[in-house]
N, CA, C and O atoms as a DFTB+ gen file, in Angstrom:
592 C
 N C O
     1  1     117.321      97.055     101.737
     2  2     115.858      97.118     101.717
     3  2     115.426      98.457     101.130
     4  3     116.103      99.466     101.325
     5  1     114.072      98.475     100.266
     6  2     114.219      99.661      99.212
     7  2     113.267     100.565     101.009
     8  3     112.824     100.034     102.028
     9  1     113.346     102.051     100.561
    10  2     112.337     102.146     101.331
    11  2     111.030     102.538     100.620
    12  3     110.852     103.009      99.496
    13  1     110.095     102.181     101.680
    14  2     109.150     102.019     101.254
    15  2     107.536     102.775     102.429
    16  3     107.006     102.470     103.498
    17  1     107.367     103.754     101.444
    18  2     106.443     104.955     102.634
    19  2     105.281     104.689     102.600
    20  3     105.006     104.782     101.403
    21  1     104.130     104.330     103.287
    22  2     103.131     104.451     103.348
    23  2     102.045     106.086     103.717
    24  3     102.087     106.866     104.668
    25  1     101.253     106.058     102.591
    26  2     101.126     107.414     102.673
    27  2      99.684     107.937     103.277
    28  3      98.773     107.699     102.484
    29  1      99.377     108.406     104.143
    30  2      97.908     108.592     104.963
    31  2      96.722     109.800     103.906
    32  3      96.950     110.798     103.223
    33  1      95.817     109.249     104.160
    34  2      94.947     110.323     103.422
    35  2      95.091     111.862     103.450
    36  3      94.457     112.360     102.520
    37  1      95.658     112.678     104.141
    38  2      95.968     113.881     104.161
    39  2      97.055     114.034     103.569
    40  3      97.503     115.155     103.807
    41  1      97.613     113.517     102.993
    42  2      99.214     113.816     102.189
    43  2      98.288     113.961     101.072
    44  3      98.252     115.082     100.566
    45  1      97.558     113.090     100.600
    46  2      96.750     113.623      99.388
    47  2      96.279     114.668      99.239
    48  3      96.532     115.633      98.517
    49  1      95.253     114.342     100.282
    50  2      94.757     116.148     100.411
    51  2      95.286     117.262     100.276
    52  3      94.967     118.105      99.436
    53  1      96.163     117.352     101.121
    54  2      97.329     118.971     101.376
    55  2      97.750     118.946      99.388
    56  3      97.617     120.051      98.862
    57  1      98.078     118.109      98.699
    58  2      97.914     118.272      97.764
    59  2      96.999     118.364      96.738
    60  3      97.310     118.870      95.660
    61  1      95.919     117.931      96.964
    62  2      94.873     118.534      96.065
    63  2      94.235     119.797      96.426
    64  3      93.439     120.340      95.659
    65  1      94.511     120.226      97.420
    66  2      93.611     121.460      98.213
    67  2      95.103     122.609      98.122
    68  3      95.099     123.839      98.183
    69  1      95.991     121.898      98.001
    70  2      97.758     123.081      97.753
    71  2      97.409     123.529      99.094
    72  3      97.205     124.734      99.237
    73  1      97.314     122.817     100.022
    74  2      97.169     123.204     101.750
    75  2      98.500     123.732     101.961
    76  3      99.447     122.994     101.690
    77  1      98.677     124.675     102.320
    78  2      99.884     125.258     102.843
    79  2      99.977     124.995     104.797
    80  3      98.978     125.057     105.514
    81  1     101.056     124.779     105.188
    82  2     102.421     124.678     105.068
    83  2     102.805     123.303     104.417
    84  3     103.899     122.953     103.973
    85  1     101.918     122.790     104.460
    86  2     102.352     121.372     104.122
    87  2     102.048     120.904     102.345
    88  3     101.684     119.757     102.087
    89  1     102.208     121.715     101.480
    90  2     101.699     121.141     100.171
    91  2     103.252     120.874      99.497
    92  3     103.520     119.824      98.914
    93  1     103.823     121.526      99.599
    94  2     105.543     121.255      98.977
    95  2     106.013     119.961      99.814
    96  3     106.335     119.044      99.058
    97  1     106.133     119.653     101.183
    98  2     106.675     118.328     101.775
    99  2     106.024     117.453     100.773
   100  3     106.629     116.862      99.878
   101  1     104.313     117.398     101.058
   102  2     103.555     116.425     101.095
   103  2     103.596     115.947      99.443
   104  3     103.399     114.827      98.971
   105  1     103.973     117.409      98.664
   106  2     104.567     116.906      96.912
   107  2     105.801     116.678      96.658
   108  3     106.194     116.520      95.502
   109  1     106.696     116.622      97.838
   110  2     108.159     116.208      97.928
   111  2     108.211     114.956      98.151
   112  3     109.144     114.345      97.629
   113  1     107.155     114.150      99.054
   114  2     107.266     112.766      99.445
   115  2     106.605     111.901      98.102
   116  3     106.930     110.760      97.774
   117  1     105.466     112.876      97.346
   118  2     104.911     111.511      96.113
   119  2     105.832     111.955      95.174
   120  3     105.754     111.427      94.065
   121  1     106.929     113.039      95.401
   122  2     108.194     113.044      93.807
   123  2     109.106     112.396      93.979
   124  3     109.943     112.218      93.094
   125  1     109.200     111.790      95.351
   126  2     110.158     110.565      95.520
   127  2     109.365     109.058      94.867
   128  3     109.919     108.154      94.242
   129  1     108.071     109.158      95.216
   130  2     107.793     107.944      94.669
   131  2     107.417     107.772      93.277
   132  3     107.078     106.712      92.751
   133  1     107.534     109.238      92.575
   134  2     106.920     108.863      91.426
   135  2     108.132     108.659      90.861
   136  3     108.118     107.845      89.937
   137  1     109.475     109.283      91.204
   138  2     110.984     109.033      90.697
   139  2     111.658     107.728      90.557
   140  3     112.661     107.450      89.898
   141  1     110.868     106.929      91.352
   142  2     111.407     105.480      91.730
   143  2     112.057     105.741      92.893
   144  3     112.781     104.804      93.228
   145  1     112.067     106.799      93.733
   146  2     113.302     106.743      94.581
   147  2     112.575     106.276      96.387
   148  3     113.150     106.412      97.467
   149  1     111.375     105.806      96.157
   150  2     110.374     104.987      96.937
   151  2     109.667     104.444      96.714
   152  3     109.349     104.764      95.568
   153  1     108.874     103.461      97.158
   154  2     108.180     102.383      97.038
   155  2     106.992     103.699      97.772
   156  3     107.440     104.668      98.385
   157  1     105.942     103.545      97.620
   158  2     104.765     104.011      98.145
   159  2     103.700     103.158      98.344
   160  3     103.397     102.541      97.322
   161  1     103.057     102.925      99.278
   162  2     102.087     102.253      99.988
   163  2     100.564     102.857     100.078
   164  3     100.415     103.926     100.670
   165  1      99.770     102.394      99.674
   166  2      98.331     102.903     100.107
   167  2      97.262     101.883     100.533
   168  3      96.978     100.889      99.864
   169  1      96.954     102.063     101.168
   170  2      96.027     101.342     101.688
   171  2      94.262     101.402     101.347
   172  3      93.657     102.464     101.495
   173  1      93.709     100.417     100.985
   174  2      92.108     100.625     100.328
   175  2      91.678     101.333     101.198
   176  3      90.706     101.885     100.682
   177  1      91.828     101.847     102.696
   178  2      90.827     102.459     103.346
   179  2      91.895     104.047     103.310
   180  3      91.942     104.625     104.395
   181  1      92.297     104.376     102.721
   182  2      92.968     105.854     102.183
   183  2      92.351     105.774     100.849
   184  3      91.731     106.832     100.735
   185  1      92.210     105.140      99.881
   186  2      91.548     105.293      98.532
   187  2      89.804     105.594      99.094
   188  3      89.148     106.602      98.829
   189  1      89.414     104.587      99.792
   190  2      87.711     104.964     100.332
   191  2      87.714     106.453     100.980
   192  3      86.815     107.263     100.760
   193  1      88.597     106.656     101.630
   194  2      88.423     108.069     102.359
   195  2      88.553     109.450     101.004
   196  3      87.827     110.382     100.657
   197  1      89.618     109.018     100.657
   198  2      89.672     110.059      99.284
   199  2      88.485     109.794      98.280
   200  3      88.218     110.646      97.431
   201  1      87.992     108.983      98.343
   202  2      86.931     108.798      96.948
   203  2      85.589     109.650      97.596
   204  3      84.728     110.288      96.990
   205  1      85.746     109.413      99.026
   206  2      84.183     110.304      99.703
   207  2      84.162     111.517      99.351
   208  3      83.185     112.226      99.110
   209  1      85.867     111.894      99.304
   210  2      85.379     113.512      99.315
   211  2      85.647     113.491      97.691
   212  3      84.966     114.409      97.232
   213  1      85.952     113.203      97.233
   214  2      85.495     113.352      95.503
   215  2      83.909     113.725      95.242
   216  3      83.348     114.640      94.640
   217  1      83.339     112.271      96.179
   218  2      82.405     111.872      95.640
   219  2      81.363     113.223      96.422
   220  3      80.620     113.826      95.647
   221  1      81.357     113.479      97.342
   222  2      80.986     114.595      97.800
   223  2      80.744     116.004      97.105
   224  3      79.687     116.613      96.941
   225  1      81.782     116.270      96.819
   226  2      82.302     117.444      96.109
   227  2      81.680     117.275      94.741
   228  3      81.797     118.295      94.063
   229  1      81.074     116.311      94.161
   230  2      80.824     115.973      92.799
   231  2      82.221     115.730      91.939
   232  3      82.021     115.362      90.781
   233  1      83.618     115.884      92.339
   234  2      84.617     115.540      92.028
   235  2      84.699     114.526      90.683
   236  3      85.764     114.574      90.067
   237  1      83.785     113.724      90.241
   238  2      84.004     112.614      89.369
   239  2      84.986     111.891      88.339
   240  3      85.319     110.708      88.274
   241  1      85.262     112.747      87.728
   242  2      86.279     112.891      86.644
   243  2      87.925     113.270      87.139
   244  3      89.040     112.990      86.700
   245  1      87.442     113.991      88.195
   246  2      89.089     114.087      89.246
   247  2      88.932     112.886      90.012
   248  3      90.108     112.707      90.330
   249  1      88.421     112.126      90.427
   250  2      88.531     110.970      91.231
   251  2      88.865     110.130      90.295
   252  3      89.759     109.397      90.719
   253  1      88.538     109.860      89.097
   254  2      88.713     109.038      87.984
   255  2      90.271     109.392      87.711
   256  3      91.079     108.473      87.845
   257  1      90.685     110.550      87.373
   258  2      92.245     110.689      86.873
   259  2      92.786     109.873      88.163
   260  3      93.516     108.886      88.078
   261  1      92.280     110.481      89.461
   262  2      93.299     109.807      90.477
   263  2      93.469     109.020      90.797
   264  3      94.494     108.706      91.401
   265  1      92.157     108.035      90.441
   266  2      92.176     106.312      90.635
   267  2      93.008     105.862      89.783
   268  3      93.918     105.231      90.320
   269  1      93.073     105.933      88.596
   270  2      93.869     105.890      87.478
   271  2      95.759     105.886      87.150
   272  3      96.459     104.982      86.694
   273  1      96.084     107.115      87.551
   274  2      97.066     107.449      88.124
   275  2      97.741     106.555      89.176
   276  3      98.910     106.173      89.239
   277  1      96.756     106.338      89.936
   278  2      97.263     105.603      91.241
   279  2      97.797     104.247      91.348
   280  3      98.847     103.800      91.808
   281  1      96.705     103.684      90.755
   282  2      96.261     101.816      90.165
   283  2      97.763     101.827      89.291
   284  3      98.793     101.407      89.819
   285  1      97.737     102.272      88.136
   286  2      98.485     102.354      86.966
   287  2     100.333     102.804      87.386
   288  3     101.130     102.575      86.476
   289  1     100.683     103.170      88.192
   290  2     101.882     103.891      88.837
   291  2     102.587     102.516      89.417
   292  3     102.317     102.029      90.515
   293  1     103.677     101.905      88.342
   294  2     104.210     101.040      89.381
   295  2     105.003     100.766      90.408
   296  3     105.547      99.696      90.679
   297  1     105.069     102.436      91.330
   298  2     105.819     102.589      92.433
   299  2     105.145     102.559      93.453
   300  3     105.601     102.935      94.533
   301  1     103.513     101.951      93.248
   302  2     102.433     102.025      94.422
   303  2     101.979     100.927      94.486
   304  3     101.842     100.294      93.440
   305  1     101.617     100.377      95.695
   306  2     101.271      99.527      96.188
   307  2      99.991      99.436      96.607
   308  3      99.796      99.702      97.793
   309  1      99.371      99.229      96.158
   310  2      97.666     100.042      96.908
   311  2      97.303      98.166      97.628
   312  3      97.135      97.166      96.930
   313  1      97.281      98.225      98.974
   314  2      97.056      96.825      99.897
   315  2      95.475      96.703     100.694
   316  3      94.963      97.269     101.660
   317  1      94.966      95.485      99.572
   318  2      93.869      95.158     100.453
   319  2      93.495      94.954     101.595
   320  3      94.479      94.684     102.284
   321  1      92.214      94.936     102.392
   322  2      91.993      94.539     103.277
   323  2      91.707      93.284     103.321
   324  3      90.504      93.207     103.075
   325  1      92.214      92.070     103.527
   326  2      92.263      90.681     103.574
   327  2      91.524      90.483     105.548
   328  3      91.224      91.391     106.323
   329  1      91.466      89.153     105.742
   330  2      91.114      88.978     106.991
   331  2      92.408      89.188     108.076
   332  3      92.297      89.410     109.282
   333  1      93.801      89.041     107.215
   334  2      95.002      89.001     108.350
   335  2      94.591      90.333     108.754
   336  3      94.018      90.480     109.834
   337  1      94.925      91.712     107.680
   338  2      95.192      93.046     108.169
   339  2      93.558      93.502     109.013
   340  3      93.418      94.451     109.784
   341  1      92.516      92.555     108.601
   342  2      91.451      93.136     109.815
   343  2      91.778      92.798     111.381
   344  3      91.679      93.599     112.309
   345  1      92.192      91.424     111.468
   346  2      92.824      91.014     112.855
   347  2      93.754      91.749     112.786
   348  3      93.271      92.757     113.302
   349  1      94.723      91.991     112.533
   350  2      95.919      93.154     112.685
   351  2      95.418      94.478     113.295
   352  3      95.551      94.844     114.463
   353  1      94.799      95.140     112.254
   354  2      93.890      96.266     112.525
   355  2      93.277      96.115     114.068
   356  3      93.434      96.961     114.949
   357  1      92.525      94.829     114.217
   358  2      91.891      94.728     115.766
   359  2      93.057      94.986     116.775
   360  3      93.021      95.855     117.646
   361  1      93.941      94.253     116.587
   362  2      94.673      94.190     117.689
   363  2      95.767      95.759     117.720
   364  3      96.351      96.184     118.717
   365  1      95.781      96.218     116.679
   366  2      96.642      97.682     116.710
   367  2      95.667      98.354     117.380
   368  3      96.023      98.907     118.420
   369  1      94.397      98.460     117.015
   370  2      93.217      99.421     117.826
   371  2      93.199      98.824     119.357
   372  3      92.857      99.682     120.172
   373  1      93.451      97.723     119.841
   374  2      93.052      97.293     121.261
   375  2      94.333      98.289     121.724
   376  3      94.255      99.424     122.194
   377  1      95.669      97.402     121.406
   378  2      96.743      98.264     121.742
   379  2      97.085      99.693     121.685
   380  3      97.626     100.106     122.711
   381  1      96.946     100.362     120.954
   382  2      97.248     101.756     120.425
   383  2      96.160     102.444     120.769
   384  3      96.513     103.596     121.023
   385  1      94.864     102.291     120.921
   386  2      94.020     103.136     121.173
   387  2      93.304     103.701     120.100
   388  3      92.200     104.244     120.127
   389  1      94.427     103.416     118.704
   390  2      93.032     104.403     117.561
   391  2      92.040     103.817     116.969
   392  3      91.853     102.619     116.757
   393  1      91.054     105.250     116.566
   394  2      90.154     105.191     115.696
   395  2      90.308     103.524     114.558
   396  3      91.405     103.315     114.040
   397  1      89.172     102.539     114.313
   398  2      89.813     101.908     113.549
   399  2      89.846     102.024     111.961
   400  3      89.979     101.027     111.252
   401  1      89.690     103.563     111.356
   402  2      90.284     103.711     110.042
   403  2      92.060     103.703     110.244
   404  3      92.895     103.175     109.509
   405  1      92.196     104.224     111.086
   406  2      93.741     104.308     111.670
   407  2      94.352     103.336     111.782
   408  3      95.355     103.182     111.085
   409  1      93.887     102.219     112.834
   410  2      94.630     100.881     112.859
   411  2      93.993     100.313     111.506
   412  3      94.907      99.490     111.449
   413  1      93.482     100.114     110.734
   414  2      93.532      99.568     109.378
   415  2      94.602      99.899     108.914
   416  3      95.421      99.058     108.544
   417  1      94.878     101.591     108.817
   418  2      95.859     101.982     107.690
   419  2      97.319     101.485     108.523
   420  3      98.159     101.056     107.731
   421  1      97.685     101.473     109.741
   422  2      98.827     100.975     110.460
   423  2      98.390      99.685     110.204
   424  3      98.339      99.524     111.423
   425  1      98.080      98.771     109.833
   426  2      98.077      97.408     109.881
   427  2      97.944      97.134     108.356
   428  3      98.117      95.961     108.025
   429  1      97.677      97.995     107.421
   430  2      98.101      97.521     106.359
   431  2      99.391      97.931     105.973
   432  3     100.034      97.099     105.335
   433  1     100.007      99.190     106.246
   434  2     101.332      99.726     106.265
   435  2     102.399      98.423     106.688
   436  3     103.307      98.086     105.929
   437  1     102.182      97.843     107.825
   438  2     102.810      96.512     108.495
   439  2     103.143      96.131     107.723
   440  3     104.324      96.149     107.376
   441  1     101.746      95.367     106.838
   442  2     101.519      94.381     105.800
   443  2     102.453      94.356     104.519
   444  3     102.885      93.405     103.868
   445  1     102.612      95.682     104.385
   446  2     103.300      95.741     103.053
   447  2     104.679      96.509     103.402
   448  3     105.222      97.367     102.707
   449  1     105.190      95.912     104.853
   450  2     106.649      96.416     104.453
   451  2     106.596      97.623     104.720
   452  3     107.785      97.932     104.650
   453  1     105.859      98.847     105.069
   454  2     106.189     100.423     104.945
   455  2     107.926     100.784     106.359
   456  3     108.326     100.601     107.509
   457  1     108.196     101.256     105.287
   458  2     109.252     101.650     107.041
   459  2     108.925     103.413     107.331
   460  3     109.555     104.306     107.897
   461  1     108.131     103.368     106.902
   462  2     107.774     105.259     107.263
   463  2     106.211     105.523     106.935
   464  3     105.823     105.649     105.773
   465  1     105.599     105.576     107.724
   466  2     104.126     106.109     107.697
   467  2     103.976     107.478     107.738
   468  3     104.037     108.057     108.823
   469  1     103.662     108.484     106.020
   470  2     103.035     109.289     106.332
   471  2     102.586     110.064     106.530
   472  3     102.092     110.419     105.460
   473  1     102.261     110.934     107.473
   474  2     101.159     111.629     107.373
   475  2     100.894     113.059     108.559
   476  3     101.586     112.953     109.571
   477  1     100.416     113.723     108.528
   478  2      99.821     115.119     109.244
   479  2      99.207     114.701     110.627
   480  3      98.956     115.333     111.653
   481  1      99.053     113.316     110.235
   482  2      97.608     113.313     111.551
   483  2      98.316     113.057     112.792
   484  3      99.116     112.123     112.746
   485  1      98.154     113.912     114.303
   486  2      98.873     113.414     115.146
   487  2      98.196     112.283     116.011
   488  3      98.969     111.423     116.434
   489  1      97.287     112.201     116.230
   490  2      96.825     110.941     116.374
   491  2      97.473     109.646     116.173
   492  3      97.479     108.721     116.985
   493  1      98.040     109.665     114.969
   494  2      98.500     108.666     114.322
   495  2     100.118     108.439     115.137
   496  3     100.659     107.335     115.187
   497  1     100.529     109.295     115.542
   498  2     101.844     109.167     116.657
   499  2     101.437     107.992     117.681
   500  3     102.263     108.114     118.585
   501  1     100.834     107.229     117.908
   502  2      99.814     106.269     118.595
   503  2     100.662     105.261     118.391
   504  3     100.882     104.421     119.263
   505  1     101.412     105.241     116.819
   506  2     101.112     103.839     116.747
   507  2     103.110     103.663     116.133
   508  3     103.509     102.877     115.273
   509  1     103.997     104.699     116.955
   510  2     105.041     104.649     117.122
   511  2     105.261     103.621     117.901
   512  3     104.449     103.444     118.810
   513  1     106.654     102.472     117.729
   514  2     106.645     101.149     118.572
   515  2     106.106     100.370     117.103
   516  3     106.907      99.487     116.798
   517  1     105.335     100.445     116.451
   518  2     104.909      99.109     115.518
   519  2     105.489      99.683     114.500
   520  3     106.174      98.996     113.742
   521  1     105.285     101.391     114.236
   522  2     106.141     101.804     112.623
   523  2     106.465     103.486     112.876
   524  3     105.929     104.285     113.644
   525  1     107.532     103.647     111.925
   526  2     107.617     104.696     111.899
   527  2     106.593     106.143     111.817
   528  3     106.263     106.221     110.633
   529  1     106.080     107.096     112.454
   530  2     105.473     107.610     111.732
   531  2     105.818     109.034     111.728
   532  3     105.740     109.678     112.775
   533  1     106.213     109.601     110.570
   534  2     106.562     111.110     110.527
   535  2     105.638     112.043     109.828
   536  3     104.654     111.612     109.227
   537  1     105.928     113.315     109.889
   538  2     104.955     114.114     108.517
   539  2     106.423     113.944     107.387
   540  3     107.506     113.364     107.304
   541  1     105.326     115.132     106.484
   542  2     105.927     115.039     104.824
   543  2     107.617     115.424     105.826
   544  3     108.632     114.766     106.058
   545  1     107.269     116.456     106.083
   546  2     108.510     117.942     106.415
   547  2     109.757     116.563     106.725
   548  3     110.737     116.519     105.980
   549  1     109.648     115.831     107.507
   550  2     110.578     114.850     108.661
   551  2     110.519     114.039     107.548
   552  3     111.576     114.319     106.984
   553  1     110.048     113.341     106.974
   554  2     110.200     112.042     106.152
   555  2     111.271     112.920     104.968
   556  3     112.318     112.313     104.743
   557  1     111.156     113.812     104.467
   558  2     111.816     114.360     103.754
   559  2     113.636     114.853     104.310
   560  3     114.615     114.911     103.566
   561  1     113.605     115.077     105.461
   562  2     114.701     115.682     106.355
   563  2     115.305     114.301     106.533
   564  3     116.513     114.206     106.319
   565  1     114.574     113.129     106.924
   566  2     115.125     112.168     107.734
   567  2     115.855     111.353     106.161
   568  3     117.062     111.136     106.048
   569  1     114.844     111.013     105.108
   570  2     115.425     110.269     104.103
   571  2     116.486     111.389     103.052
   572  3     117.088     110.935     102.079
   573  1     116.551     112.581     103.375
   574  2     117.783     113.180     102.048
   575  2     118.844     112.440     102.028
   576  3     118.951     112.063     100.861
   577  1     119.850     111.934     102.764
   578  2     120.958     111.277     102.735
   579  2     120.732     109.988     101.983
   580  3     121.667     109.587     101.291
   581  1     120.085     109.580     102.008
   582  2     119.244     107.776     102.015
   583  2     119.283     107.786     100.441
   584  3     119.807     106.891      99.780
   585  1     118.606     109.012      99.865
   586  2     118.166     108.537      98.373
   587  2     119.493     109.432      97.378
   588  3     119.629     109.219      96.173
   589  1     120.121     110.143      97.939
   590  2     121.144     110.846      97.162
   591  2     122.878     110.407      96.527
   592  3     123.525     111.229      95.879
């Protein structure tokens, strides 16, 4: 089974903002996927969250490269919200307790196969039991053997 990471809106970030401590993991986990050496996962409600703060920022033309980039990259998976992953989503939020941008993005991760969610947010440790979820630093530590 290839693996296959689903990636949370702050992995983006820490890289567009070069957030330190986390901007080298978080560009270590999309140089695996841009290598082929992962499948990468995104979910429409991580593209809506990133497009706000584009759109915020007046960003336009950088939201455009990144939509672009993203769509166009055939190591990404970008997974709609259909009616399964909203019932999914419901029932990860009854169970798990999160926010439901959170159980969306864990219930589309499901959806498409991810075996590693991820991301900075600890919150998101919630939803250990349905999927993996590590930061960049651990997803990087845990898969070196895996892809070498």
């Amino acid at each position: 089974m290839a693996l296959r990471l689903s990636i949370d809106t702050n992995i983006f970030i820490n890289i567009k903002n070069k957030e330190k401590p986390h901007y080298k993991y978080s560009m270590g986990v999309l140089q695996l996927i841009e290598e082929g050496k992962a499948d990468g996962v995104v979910s429409t409600i991580v593209v809506a969250e990133l497009c706000a703060g584009y759109h915020e920022f007046n960003e336009l033309a950088e939201k455009d490269e990144f939509l672009t980039q993203l769509v166009t990259n055939p190591n990404y998976k970008i997974v709609n919200i259909d009616w399964k992953i909203a019932d999914e989503a419901g029932r990860v939020r009854a169970k798990k307790h999160l926010r439901l941008p959170d159980a969306i993005l864990v219930a589309s991760s499901l959806a498409a196969g991810a075996t590693i969610l991820v991301t900075h947010d600890d919150e998101l440790a919630k939803a250990e039991g349905l999927i993996r979820v590590l930061t960049a630093e651990q997803t990087l530590k845990e898969i070196a053997g895996e892809i070498e």
